[in-house]
BAKE-668577 format. One record per residue: residue in one letter; x, y, z of N, C-alpha, C, O in turn. Coordinates in steps of 0.2 Angstrom, whole numbers, padded with zeros to 4 digits, always signed. Example, Ala and Ser with C-alpha at 12.3 -4.5 7.8 and 13.67 -1.06 7.14 Angstrom:
<pts>
a+0066-0028+0039+0062-0022+0039+0066-0016+0039+0071-0017+0042 s+0064-0011+0035+0068-0005+0036+0064+0000+0039+0067+0006+0040 
</pts>
This chain:
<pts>
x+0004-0006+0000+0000+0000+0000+0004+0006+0000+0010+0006+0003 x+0002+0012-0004+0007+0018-0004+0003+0022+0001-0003+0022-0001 x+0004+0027+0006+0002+0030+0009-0002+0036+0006+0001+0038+0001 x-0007+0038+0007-0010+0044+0004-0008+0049+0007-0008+0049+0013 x-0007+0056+0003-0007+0064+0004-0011+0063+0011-0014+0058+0012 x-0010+0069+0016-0015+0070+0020-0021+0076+0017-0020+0082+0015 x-0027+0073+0018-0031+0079+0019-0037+0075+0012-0042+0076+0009 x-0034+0071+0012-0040+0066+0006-0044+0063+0008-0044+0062+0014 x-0050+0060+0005-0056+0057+0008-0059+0056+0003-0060+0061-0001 x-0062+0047+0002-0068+0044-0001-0073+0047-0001-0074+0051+0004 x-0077+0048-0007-0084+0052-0006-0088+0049-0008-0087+0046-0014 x-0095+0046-0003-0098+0043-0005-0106+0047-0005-0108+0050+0000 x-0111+0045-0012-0116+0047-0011-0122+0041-0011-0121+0035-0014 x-0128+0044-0007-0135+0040-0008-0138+0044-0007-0138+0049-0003 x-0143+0043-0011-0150+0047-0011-0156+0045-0009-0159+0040-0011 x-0158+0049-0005-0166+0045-0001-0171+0049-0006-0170+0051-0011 x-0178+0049-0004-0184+0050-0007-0182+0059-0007-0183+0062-0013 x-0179+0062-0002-0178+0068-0003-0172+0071-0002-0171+0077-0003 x-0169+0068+0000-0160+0071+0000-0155+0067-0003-0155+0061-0005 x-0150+0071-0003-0145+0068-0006-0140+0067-0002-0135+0071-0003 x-0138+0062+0004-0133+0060+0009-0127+0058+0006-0125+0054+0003 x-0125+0066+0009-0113+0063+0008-0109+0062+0014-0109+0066+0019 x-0107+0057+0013-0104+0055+0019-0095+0052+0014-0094+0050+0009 x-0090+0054+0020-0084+0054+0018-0080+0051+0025-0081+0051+0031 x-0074+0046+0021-0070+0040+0025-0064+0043+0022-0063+0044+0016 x-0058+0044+0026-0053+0047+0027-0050+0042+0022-0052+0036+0022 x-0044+0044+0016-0044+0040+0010-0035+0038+0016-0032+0043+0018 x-0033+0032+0018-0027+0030+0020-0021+0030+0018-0016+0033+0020 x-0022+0025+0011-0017+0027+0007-0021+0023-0001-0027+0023-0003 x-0016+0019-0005-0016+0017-0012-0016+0010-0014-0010+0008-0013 x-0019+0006-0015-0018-0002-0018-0013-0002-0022-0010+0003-0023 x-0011-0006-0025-0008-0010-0029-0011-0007-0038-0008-0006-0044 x-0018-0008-0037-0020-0007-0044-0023+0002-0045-0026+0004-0049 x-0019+0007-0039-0021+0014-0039-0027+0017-0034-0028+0023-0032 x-0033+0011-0032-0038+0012-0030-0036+0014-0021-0032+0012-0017 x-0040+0018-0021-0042+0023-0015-0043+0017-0008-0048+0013-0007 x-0039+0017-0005-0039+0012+0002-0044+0016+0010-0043+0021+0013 x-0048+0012+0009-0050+0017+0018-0052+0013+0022-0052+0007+0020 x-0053+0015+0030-0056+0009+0033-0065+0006+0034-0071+0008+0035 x-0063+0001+0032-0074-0003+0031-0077-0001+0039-0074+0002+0043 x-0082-0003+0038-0086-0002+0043-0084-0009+0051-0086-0009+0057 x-0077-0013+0046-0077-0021+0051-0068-0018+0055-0065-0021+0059 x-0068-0013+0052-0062-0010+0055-0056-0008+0050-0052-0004+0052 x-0055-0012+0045-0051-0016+0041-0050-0013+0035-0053-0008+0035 x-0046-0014+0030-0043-0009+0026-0047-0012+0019-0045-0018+0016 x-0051-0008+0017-0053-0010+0011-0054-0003+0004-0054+0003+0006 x-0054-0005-0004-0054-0001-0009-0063+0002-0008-0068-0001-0007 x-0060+0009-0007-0066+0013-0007-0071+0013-0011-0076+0015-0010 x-0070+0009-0018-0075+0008-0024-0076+0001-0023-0078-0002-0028 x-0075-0003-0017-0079-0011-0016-0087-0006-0011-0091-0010-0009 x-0087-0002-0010-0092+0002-0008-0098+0003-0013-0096+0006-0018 x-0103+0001-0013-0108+0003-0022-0109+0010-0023-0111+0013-0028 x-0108+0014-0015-0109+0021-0017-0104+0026-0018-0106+0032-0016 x-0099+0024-0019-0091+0026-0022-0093+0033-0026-0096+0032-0031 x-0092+0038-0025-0091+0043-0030-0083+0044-0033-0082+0043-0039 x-0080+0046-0029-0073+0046-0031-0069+0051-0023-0071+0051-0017 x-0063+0055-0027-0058+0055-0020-0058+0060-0021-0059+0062-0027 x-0057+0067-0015-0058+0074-0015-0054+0078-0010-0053+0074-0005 x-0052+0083-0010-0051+0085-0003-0055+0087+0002-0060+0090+0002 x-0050+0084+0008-0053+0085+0014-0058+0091+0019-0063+0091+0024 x-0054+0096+0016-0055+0104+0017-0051+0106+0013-0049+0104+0008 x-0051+0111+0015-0047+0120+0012-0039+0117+0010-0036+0112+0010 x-0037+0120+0010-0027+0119+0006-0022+0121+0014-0016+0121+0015 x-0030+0125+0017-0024+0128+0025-0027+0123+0028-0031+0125+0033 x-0025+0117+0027-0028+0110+0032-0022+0110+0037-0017+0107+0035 x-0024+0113+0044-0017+0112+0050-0016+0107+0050-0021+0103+0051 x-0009+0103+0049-0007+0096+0049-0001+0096+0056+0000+0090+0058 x+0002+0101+0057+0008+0100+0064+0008+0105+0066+0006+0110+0062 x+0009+0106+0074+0009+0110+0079+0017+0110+0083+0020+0105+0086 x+0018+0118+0082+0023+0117+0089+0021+0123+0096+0017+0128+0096 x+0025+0122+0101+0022+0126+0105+0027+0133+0104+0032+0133+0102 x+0022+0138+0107+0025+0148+0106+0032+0147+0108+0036+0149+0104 x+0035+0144+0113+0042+0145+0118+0044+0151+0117+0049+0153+0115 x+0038+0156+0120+0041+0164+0123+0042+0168+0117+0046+0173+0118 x+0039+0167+0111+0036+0170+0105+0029+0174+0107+0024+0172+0110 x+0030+0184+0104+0024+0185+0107+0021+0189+0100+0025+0190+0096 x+0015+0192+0099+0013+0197+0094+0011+0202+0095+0007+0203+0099 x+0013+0207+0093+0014+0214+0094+0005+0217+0090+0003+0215+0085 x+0002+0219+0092-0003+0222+0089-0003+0229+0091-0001+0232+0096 x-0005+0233+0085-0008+0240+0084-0014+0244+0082-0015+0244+0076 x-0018+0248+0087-0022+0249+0082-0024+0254+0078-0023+0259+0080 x-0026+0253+0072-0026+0256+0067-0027+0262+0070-0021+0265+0072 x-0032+0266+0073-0034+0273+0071-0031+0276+0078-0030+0282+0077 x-0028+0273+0086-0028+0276+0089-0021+0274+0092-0019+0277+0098 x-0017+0270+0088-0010+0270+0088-0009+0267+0095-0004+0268+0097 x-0014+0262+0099-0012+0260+0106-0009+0253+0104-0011+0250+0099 x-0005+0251+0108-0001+0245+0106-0001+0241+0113-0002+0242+0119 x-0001+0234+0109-0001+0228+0116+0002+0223+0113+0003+0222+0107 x+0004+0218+0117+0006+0210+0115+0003+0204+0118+0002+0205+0124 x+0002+0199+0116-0001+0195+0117+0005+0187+0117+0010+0186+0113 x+0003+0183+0122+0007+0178+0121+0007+0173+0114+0001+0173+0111 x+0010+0171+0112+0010+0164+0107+0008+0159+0109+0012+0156+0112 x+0004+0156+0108+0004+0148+0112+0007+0143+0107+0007+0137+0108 x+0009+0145+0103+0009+0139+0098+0010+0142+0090+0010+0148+0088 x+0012+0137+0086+0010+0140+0080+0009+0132+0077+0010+0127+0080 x+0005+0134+0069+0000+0128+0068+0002+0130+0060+0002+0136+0058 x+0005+0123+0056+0007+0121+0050+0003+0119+0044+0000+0113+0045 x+0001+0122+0038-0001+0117+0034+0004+0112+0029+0010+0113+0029 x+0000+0107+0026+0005+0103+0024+0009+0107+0017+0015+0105+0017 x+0008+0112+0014+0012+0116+0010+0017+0121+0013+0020+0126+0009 x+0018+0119+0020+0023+0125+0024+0022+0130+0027+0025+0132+0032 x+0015+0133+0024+0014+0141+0028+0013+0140+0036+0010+0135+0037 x+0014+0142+0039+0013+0144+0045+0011+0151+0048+0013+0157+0048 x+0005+0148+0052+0001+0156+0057+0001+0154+0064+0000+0148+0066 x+0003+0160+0069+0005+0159+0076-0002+0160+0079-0006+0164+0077 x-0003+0156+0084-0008+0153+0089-0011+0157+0093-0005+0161+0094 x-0015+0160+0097-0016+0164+0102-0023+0163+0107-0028+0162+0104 x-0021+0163+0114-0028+0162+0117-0032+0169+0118-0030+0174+0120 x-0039+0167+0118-0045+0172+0119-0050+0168+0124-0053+0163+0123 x-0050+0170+0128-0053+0167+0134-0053+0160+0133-0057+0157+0128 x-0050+0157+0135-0047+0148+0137-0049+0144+0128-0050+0138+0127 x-0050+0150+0123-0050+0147+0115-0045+0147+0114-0043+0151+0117 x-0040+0143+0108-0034+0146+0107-0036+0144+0097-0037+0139+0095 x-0035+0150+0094-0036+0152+0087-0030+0154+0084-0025+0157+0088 x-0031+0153+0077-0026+0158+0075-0028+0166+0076-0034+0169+0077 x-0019+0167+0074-0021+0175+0078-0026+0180+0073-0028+0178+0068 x-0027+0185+0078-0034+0189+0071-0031+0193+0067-0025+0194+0067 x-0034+0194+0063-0032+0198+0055-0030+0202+0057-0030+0203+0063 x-0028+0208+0052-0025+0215+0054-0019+0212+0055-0016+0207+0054 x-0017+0222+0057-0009+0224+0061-0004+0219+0064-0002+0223+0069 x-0001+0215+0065+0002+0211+0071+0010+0213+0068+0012+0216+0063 x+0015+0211+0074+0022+0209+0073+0025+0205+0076+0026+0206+0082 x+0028+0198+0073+0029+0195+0079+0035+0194+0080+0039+0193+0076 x+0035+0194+0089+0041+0198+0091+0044+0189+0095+0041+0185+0099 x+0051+0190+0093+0054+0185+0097+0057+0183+0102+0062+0187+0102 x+0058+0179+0107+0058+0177+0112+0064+0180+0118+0064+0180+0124 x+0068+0183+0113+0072+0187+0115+0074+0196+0113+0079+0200+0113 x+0067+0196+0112+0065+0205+0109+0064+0208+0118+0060+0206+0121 x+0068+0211+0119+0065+0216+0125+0057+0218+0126+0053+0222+0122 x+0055+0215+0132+0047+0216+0134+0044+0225+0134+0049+0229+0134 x+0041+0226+0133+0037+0232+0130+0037+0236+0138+0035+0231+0142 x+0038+0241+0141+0038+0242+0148+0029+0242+0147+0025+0238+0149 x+0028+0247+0144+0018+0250+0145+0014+0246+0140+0013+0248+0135 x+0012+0240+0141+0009+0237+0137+0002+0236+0138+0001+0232+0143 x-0003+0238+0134-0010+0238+0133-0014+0231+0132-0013+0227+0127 x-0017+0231+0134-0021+0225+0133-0030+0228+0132-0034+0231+0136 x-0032+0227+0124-0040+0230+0124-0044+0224+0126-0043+0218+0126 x-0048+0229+0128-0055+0224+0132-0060+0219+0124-0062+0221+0119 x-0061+0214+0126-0063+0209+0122-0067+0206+0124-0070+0202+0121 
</pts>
């Protein structure tokens, strides 16, 4: 078996009297004859097209599918705000990888941790001199 890309998946459809149900099985990897490997319903590794309702093989999401995480180690983000020039920094917690290399650094908001928000930021590293007056906006 050759291992598959991450971020693929079996698509499979059925149609009831009124809908049209898609249900999708993480694609593993590749047979011998090319066909799409996933796991069956009995645990076990079987071609996604021994299924009768086989559509074919798709991505799993978006192309920014987070596939590796490391954590901030004392990495922070500087933000600014546009119109009133107040500045604050925020810890890093982390930063989160897609499988094409980009990288966006992690930040928590009430016990959520996201990528950081849109806008202004800089990020400042681990050994940048800490900001003596640093602002933190109400959220």
């Amino acid at each position: 078996m050759i291992p598959a890309n991450p971020g693929l998946v079996a698509r499979f459809e059925h149609e009831t009297e009124n809908d049209l149900i898609i249900t999708y099985r993480r694609v593993e990897g590749w047979d011998r004859h090319g066909r799409a490997v996933v796991v069956g319903d009995d645990d076990r590794l079987i071609a996604a097209d021994e299924f009768p309702n086989f559509v074919g093989v798709a991505e799993a999401s978006p192309p920014n599918l987070h596939i590796g995480f490391i954590p901030g180690q004392g990495w922070r983000l500087r933000y600014e705000h546009p119109e009133t020039g107040e500045a604050w920094t925020e810890p890093v917690v982390g930063f989160a990888f897609t499988a094409d290399g980009q990288g966006v650094p992690l930040e928590e908001m009430s016990g959520v941790v996201s990528p950081a928000e849109g806008g202004t930021y800089r990020l400042l590293p681990p050994d940048e001199p800490k900001e003596p007056n640093t602002l933190r906006p109400v959220r």
